[in-house]
C-alpha positions in Angstrom: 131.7 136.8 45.8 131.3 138.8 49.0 129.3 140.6 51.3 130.4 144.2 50.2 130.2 147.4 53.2 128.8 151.1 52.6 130.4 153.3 55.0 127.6 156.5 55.2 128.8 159.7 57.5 128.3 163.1 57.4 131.7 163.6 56.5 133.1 162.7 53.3 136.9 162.3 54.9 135.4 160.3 57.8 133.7 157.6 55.5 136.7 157.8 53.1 139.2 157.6 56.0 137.5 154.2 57.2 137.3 152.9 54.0 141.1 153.4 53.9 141.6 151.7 57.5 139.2 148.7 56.6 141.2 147.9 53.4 144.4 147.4 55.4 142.8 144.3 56.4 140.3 143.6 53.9 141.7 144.0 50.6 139.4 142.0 49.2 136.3 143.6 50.2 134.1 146.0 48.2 134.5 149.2 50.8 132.1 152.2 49.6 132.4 155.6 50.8 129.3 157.3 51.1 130.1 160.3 52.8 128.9 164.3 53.1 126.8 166.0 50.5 126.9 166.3 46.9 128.9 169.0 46.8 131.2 168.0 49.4 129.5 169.8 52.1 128.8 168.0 55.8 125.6 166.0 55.7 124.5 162.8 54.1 123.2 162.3 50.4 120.5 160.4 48.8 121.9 160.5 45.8 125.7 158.8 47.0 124.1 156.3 49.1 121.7 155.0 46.4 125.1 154.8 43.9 127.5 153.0 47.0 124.7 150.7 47.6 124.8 149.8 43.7 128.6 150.0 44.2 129.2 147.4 46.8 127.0 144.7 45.7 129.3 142.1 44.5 127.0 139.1 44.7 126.6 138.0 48.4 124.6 141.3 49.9 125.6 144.9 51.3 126.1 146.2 54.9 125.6 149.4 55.6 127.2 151.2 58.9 126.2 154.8 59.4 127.2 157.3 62.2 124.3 159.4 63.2 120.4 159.3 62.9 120.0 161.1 59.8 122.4 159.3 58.0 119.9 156.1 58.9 117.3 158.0 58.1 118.8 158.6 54.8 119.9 155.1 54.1 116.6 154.0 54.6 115.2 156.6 51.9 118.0 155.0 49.7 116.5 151.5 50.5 112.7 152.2 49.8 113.9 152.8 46.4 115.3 150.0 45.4 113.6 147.5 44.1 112.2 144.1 46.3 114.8 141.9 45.0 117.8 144.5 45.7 116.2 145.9 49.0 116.0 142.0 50.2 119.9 142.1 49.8 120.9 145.2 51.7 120.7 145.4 55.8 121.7 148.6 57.7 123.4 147.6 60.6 123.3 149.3 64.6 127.1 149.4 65.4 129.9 151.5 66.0 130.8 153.1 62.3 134.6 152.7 62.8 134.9 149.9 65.0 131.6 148.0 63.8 133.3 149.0 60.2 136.4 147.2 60.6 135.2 144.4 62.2 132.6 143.7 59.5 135.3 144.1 57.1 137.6 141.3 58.8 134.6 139.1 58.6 133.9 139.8 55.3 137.0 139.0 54.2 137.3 135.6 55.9 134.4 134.8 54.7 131.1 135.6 56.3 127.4 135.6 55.0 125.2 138.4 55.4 124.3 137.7 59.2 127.4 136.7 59.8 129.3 140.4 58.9 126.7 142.3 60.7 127.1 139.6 63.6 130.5 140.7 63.4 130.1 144.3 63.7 127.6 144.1 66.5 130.5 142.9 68.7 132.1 146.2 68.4 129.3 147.6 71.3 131.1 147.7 74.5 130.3 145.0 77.3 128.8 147.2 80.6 132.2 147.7 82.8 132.3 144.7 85.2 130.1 142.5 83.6 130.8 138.9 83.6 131.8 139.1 79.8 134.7 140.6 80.8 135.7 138.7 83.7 138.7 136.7 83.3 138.9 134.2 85.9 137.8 130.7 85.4 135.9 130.3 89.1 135.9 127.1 91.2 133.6 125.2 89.0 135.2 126.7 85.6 138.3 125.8 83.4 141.0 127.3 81.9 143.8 126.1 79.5 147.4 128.7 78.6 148.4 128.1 75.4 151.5 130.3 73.5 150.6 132.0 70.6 153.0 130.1 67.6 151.8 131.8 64.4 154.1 134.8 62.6 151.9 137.0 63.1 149.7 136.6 66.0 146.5 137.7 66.5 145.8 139.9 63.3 142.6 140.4 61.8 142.0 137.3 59.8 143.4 135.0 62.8 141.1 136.8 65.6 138.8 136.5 63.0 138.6 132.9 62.7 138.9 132.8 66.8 135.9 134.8 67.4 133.6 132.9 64.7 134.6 129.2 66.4 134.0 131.4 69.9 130.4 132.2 68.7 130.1 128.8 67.9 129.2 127.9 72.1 126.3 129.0 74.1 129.0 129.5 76.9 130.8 132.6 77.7 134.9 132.3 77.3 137.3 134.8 77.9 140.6 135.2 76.6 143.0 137.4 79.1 139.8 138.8 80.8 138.2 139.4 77.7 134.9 138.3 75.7 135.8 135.8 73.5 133.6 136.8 71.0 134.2 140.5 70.6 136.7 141.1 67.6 137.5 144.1 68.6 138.2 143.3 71.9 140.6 140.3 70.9 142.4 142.6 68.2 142.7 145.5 71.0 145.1 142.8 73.2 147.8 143.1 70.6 148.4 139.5 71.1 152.0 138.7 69.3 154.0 135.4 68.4 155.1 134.3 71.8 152.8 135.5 73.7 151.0 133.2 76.3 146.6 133.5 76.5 144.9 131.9 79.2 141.3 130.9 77.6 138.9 130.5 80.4 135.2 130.2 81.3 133.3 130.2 84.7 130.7 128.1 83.3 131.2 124.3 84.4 129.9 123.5 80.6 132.0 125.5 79.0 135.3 122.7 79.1 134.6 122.2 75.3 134.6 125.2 74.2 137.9 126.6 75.9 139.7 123.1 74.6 138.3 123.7 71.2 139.5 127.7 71.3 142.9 126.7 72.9 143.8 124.0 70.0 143.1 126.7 67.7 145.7 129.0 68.4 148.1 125.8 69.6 147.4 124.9 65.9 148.7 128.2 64.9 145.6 129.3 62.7 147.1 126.7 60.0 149.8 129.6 58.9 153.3 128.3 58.0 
């Protein structure tokens, strides 16, 4: 079982694109297009987003991601008719559709309850420019380790994945070559490859254990062969 994702835009190519994009990295995952009208027009449809809801539920919940107010407005319609049981089952999520979208699907995949997917696509929201989420340097009281990267295929999905869910882990606030830790998205967007040196470090003089827990991690090679 899985947590299973409804993709709900006013464009049927936009939701069916992402659902194409999402399964490159989580085949596994029970991806649902709800996009456009019923006829294929632009707009959003009681009608599809009541039947991907139904669709995606494969025994451990539904996310849905939707692009612009209406579309929440719609999948909340959707929701009031289903019944208590169902509804308790189904969260809409506030994120980015694409980039929350994929980053809830790499949770899903790996794993993830309910909370943990829409966790996951929360993380796709920008940190403010400058703040000290993205702020790389360790600072006098802080720590930092450099590890290489010795997996195949460095840090994919399911691999930045894994990283990101141990980084959540800590209170502290760790960065990985200047950047938050704990945003998927953010890790994925370094295009960090086999070979490749990271410098995990936090400003916080707590946050020694969770930079040495991070750093064996991807020393350990994310237990690929």
């Amino acid at each position: 079982m899985t947590v299973g994702l409804v993709f709900v835009s006013h464009s049927s190519k936009i939701a069916e694109g992402l659902v194409d994009l999402a399964r490159q990295m989580a085949p596994d995952v029970p991806l649902v297009a709800a996009g456009g009208m019923d006829d294929g027009g632009i707009g959003t449809s009681f009608g599809l987003v009541t039947d991907a809801i139904a669709r995606a539920e494969a025994g451990d919940g539904v996310i849905i991601l939707c692009d612009l107010g209406s579309a929440i407005l719609t999948a909340d319609t959707a929701l009031d008719f289903l019944d208590d049981d169902a509804r308790s089952r189904v969260s809409i999520v506030d994120a980015p559709l694409v980039e929350g979208g994929v980053a809830a699907a790499v949770a899903a995949q790996t794993g993830d309850d309910r909370d943990g997917v829409a966790a996951a696509a929360r993380t796709a929201v920008p940190a403010a420019a400058g703040s000290s989420a993205t702020r790389g340097a360790a600072g006098p009281s802080g720590y930092s380790r450099v590890v290489t990267i010795v997996n195949r295929t460095g840090f994919h999905a399911r691999p930045a994945a894994e990283f990101v869910k141990l980084a959540g882990t800590f209170p502290t606030q760790v960065t990985v070559n200047g950047e938050d830790a704990k945003s998927l998205l953010a890790i994925m967007a370094l295009g960090l490859a086999r070979g490749r040196d990271v410098e995990i470090a936090t400003a916080d003089p707590d946050g020694r254990d969770a930079v040495d827990a991070l750093a064996d991690l991807v020393a350990s090679g994310f237990g690929e062969g």
